[in-house]
Every structure is written in C-alpha cells, then in structure tokens.
NUDRENRO-293041 format. One record per residue (C-alpha): residue in three letters; z, y, x. Coordinates in Angstrom, 2 decimals, decimal comma. Last residue first. Layout:
BEGIN
+---------+---------+---------+---------+
| residuo |      up |   north |    east |
+---------+---------+---------+---------+
|     ALA |       Z |       Y |       X |
...
+---------+---------+---------+---------+
//
This chain:
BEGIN
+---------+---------+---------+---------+
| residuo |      up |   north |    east |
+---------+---------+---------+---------+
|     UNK |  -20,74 |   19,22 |   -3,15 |
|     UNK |  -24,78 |   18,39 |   -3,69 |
|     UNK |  -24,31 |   15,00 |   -2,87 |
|     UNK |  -21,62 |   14,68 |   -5,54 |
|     UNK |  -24,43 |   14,91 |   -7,98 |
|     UNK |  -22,89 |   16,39 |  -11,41 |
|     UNK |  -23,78 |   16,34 |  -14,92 |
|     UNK |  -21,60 |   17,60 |  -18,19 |
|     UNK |  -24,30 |   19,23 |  -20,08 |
|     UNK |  -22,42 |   17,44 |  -23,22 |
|     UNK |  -18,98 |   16,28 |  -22,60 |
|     UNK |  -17,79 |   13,56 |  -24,30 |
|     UNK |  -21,04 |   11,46 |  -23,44 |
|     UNK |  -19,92 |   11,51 |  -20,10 |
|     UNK |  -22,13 |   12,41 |  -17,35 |
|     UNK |  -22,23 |   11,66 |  -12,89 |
|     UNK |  -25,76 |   12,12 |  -11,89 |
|     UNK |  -26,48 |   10,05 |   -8,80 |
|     UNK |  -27,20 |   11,35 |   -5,11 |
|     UNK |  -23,47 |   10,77 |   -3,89 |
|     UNK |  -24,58 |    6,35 |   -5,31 |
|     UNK |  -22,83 |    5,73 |   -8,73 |
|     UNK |  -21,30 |    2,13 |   -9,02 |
|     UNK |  -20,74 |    0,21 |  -11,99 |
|     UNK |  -17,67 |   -1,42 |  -14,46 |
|     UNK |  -18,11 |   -2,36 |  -17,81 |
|     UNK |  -15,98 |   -4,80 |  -19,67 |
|     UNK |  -12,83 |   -3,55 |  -17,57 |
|     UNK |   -9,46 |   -5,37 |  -16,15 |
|     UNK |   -6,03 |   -5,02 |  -16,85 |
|     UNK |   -6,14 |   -6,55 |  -20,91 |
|     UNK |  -10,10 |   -5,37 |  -21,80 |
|     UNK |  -10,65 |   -1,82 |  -20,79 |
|     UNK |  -14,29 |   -0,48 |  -21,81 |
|     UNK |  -15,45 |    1,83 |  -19,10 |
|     UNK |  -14,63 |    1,75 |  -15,19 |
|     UNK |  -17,04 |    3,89 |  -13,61 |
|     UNK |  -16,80 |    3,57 |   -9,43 |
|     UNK |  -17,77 |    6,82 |   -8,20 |
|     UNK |  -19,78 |    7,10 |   -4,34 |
|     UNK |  -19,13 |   10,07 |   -2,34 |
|     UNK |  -18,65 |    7,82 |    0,96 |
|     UNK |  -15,37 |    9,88 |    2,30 |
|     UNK |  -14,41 |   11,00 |   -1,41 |
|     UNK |  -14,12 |    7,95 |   -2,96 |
|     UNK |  -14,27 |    8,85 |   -6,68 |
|     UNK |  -12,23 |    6,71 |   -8,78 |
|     UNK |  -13,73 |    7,04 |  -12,57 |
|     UNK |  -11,95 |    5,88 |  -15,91 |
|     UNK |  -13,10 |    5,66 |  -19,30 |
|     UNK |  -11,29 |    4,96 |  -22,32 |
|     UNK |   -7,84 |    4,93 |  -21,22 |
|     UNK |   -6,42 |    1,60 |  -22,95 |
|     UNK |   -3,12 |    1,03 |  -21,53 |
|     UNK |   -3,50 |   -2,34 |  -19,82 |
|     UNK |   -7,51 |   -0,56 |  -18,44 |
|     UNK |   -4,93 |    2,44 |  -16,76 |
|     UNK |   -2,68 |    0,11 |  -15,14 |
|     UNK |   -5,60 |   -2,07 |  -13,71 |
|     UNK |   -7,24 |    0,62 |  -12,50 |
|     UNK |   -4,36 |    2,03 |  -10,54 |
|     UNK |   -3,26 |   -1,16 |   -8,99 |
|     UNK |   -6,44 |   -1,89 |   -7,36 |
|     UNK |   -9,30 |    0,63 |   -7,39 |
|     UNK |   -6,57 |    3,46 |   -7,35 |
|     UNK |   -4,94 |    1,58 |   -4,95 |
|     UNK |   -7,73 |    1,35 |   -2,45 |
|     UNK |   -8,71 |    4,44 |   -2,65 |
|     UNK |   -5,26 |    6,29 |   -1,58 |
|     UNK |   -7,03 |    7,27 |    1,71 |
|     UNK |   -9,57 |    8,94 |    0,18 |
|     UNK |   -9,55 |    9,04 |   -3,54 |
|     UNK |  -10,42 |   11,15 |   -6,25 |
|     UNK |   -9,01 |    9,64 |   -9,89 |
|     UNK |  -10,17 |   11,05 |  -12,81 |
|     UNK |   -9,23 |   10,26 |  -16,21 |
|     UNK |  -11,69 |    9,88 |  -19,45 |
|     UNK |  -11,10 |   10,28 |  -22,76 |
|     UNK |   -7,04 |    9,66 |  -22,57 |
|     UNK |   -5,85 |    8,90 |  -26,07 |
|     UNK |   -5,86 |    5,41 |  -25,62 |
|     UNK |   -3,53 |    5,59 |  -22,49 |
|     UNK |   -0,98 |    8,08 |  -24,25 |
|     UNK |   -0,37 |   11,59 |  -24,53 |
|     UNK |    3,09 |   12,72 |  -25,86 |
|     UNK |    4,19 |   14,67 |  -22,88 |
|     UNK |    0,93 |   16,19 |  -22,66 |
|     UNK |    1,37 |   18,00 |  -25,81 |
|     UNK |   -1,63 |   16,55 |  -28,21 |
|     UNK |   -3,35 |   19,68 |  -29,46 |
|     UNK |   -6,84 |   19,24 |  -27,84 |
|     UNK |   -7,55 |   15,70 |  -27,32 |
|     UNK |   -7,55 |   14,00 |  -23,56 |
|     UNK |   -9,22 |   14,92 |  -20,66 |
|     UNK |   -7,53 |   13,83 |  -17,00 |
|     UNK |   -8,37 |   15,31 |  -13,87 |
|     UNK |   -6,56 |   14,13 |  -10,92 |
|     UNK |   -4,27 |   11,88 |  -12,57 |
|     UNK |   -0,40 |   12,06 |  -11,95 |
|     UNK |    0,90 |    8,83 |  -13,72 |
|     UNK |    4,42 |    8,40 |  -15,14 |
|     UNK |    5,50 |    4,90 |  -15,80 |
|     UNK |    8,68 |    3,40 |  -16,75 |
|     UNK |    9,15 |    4,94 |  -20,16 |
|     UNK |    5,20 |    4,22 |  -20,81 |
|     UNK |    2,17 |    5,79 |  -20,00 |
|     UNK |    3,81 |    9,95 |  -19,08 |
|     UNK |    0,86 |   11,64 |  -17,84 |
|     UNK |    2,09 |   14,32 |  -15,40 |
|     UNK |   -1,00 |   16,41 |  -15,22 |
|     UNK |   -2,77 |   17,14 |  -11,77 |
|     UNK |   -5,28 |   19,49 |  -13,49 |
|     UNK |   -5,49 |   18,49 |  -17,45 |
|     UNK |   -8,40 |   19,22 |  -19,36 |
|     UNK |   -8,87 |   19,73 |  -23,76 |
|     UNK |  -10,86 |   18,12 |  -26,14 |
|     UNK |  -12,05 |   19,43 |  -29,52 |
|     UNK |  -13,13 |   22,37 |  -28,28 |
|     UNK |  -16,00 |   20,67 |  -26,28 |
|     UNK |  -15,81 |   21,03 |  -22,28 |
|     UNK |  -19,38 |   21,21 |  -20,87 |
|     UNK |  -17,84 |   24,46 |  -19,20 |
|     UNK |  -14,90 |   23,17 |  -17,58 |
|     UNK |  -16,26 |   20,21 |  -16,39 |
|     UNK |  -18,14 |   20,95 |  -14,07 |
|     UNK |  -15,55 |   23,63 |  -12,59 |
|     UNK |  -13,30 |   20,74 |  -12,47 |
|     UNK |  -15,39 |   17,82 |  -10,64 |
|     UNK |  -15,95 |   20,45 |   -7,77 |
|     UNK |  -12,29 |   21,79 |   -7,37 |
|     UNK |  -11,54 |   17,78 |   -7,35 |
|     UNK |  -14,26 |   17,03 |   -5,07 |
|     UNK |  -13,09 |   20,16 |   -2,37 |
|     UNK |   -9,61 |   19,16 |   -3,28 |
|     UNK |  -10,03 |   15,43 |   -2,04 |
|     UNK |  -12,15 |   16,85 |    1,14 |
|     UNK |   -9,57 |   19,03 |    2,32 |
|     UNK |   -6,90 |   16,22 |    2,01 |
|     UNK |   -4,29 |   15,47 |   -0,42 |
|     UNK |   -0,88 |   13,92 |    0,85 |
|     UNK |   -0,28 |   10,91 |    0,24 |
|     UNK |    1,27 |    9,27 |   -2,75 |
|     UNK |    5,01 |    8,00 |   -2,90 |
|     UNK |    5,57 |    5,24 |   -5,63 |
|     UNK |    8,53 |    5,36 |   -7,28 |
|     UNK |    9,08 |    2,00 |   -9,00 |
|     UNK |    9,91 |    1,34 |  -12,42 |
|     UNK |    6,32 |   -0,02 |  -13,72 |
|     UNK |    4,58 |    2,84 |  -11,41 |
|     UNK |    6,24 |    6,08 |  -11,08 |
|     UNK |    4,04 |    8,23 |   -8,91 |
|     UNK |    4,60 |   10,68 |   -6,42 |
|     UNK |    4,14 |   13,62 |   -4,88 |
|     UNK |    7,10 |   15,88 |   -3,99 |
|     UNK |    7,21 |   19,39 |   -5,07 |
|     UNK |    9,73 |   19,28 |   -7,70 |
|     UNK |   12,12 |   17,85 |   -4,63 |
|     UNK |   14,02 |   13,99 |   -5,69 |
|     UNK |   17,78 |   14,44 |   -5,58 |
|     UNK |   17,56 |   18,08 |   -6,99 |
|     UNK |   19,41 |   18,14 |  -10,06 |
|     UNK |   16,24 |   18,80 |  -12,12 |
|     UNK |   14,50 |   16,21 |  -10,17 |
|     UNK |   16,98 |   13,50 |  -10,85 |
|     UNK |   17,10 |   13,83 |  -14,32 |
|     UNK |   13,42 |   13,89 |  -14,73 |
|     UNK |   13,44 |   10,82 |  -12,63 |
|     UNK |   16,41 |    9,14 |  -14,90 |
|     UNK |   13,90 |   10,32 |  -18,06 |
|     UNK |   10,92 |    8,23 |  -16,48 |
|     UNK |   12,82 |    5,21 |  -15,95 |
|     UNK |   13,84 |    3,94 |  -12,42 |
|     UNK |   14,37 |    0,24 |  -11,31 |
|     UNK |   16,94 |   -0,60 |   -8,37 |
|     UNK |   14,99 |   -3,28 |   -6,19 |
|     UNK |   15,85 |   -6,57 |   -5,77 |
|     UNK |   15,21 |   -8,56 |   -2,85 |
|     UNK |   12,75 |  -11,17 |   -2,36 |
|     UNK |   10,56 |   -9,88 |    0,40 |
|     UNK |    8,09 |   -8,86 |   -2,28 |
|     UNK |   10,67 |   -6,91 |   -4,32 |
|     UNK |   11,78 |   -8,05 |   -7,75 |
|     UNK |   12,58 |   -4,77 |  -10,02 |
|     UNK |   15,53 |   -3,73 |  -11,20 |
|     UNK |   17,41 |   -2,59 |  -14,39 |
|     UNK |   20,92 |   -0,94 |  -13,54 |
|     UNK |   23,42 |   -3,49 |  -14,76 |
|     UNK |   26,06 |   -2,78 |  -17,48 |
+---------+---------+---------+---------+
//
C-alpha cells in the first residue's frame, strides 16, 4: 500500500500526513509537543513563532471576551481544532458551543475564530480564510497586529465569504454572540 501524498509545487510528491499519524508521532517523540504547527490538507505546516505584540492582542481579545461570554458557548486559547482527518488548525481564540469536546468540534460549529497575525498575516488572509469559509466557521476575524486593523469574514460561501469588511484600531470590534462584547484595538 502507498503512503498518500501530496503534489508539491516543484513537481515532486510529498508524503501526506493524517491527523492520527501526527498524534502518533508526537507521542513517540518524532515531532516535539511544543512545536507549532499546523496540519493543512496533509501537510505540516510550521508557524512562526509568536511575537510580543501577537500575545499582547491575543491576552487583550481574551479578557474581552471572557466576560461577555454567554453560558451557552464556551472559549478555546490556542485549541487544536481538528477540521477534517487531514487538517488540524490551532486558532488563536476560537468559541464554539459549550459541551462539544474539542476533539469533536467542527467548522460549522465554530461561532467565531480568531486569528492574530503579524508575520503569518498573509496566510491567514490567504490560505487560512479560505479553509475556514470550505468548512463553514461562522465568523472569522484576522487581526493584523502591526496596523491594528481586523478583517471580518462572515457568511462562508464554498472558500470565499459573502461578507467581508475592514475595522480601522479606533473601531469597535462586537459579535452578536457575545453581548457587551466591544473592543477598540487602539486602546490595547
């Protein structure tokens, strides 16, 4: 039996990875618990290191949200979100319904996930966005944390979104799930 693979730019294949086999690998110690990455259609995807700045927004975003937090929904930190067997996601802040395991959470569950970006902004505007409109998260925000602007994705349709818009650092970010949710980035 062949190992599934994936079709490399260059042309070459490349030795496709589900979920469960990274799992695997972590618990024997192949690929470090404490390395940060992403599994994206098969592929490991390294992600950068996080900067000051990203968990200055992130710490931010989360003691916002904490409070305006209904009990009918609950907030992940950094949560593995598991999208598919190929595809593990590591969200910054995700909110999703109380009682659901995380392990069983899918796209259309997920509320709203939050992605805070400096030098990873392009792919979470790219690739990232995409992934998360295909499986149906309901709202989805990248926050560039140089500029302190939020790009609100809301609506997915296929990979893309109905809605899309741009909050300026001196707008109110809100979510109807989360009443007296409201924060100005400016003010971070």
């Amino acid at each position: 039996m062949r190992a599934s693979v994936t079709r490399a730019a260059e042309g070459f294949d490349r030795r496709s990875f589900t979920v469960d086999e990274v799992l695997r690998m972590q618990e024997a110690g192949i690929i470090s618990e404490d390395e940060n990455f992403e599994l994206i259609d098969g592929e490991i995807v390294p992600m950068p290191a996080k900067t000051h700045l990203d968990e200055l927004l992130k710490s931010a975003l989360t003691l916002a949200v904490i409070p305006a937090l209904p009990k009918l929904l609950w907030l992940g930190v950094a949560s593995t979100v598991y999208l598919t067997p190929k595809t593990s996601v590591e969200p910054d802040l995700v909110i999703y319904p109380r009682g659901l395991k995380l392990e069983t959470v899918k796209g259309s569950d997920i509320v709203l996930a939050i992605e805070v970006a400096l030098t990873s902004l392009p792919y979470d505007r790219g690739l990232k966005s995409r992934l998360y409109a295909r499986h149906g998260v309901q709202e989805f925000w990248v926050v560039d944390a140089a500029q302190r602007r939020t790009y609100v994705h809301r609506a997915p349709s296929g990979e893309s979104w109905t809605e899309t818009s741009e909050r300026g650092p001196d707008d109110a970010l809100s979510h109807p799930a989360l009443p007296g949710f409201s924060l100005k980035l400016a003010d971070v």
